[in-house]
N, C-alpha and C positions, 0 to 999 in steps of 0.2 A: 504494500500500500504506500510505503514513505517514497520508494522507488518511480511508482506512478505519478506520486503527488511532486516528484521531481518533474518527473521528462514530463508533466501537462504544465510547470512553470516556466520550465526553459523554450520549450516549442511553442509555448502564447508568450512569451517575449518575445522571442525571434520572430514569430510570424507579428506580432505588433509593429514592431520595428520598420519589418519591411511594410506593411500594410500601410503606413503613416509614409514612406519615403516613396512610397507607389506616387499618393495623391498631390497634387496638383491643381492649385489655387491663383494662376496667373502662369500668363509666359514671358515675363523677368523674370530680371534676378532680383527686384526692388521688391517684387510680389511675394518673396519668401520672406520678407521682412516685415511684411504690414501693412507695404504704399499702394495697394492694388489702386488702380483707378476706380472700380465698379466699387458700387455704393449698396447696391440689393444685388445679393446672388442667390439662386435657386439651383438646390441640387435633383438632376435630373438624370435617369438610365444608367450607367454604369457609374458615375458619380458616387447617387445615391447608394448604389445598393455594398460601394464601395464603403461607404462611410457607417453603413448600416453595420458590416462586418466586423468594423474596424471598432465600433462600440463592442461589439460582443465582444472580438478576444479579450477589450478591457477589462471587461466585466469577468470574462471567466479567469484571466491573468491576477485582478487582484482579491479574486474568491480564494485562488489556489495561495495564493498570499497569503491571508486570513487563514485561511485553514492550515496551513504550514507552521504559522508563528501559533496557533493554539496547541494543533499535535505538540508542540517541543517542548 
């Protein structure tokens, strides 16, 4: 069980990681900083369901969190 609760924390970081370095929020470099010019953006089609994903492994990355630091 501790062994699982390993490789499900190291595998939802890594796949967070890359999940977050996937998306793309402008095409500068100022856009990685904050200065996008768009004022309302709406996430649509592969976007969304990008961002959908990328909440979950959060979610299950800092459950296995929790549950790690209580097992100990």
């Amino acid at each position: 069980m501790e062994f699982t609760l390993k490789i499900i924390t190291i595998g939802s970081a890594a796949l967070l990681i890359l999940l977050i370095l996937v998306q793309q929020r402008g095409a500068s470099l100022g856009a990685g900083f904050g200065a996008s010019s768009e004022l309302i953006t709406t996430r649509r089609g592969t976007d969304k369901t990008l961002h959908e994903i990328t909440v979950i492994v959060a979610v299950v990355f800092v459950v296995s969190l929790i549950v790690g630091l209580i097992r100990a």
